[in-house]
C-alpha positions in Angstrom: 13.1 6.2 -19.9 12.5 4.0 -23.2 9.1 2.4 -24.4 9.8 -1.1 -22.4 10.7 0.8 -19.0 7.6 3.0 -19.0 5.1 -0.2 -19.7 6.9 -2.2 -17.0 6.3 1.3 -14.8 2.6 1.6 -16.0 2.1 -2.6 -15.3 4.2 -2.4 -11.9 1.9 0.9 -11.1 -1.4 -0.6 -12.0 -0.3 -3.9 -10.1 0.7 -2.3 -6.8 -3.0 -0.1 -7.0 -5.0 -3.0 -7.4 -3.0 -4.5 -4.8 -3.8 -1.3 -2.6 -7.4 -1.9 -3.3 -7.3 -5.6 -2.0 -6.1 -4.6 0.9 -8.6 -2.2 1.2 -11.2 -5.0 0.6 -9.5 -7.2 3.2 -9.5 -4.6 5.9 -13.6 -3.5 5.2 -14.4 -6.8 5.6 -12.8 -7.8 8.4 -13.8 -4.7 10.5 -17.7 -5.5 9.0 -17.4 -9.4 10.5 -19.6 -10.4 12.3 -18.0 -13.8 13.6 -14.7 -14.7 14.8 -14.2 -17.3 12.2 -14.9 -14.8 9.5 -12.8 -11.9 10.7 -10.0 -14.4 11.0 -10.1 -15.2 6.9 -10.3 -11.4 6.1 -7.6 -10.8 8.4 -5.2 -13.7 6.6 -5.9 -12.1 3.5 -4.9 -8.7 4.5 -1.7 -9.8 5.9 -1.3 -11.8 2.9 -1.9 -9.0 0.8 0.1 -6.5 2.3 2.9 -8.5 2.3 2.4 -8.8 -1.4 1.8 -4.9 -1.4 5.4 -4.8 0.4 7.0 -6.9 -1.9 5.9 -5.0 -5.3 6.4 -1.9 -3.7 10.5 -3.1 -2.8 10.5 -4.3 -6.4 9.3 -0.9 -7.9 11.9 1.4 -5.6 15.1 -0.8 -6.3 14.2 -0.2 -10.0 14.0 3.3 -9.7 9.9 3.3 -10.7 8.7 4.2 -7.0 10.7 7.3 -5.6 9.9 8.7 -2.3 10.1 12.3 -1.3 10.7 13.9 1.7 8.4 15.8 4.0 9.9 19.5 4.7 10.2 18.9 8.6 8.1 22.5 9.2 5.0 20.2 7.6 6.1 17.1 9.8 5.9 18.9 12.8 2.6 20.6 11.8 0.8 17.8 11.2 1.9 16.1 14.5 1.1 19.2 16.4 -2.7 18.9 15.0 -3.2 15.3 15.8 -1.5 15.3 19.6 -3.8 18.1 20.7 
């Protein structure tokens, strides 16, 4: 990766982790509510925000800065087992 890819990776990164954090703002405030009128404006912004949290995450992946790995399906099935019982 050259000089110009890995700032666009460290800006996209910081970007989509501040994003995270909005949403995590938007969700504490809407469960805190205390009216129906203000759970309603938290609640726009968190579907607002994770749609922008979407969007910069699809950016990141098609350029190769976000990869995914997979879960061995041993650890899958693990960790369903634990939360069904």
């Amino acid at each position: 990766m050259n000089t110009q890819q890995t700032n666009d990776q460290t800006l996209a990164t910081n970007i989509l982790n501040l994003e995270k954090g909005v949403c995590d703002l938007y969700m504490h405030g809407a469960i805190e509510s205390a009216t129906d009128n203000v759970r309603g404006v938290f609640s726009s912004g968190l579907s607002e925000s994770l749609n922008m949290q979407k969007n910069i995450y699809e950016t990141m992946s098609s350029a190769g800065m976000y990869q995914m790995c997979s879960a061995p399906q041993q650890k899958i099935d693990s960790v369903r087992q634990k939360f069904s019982s």
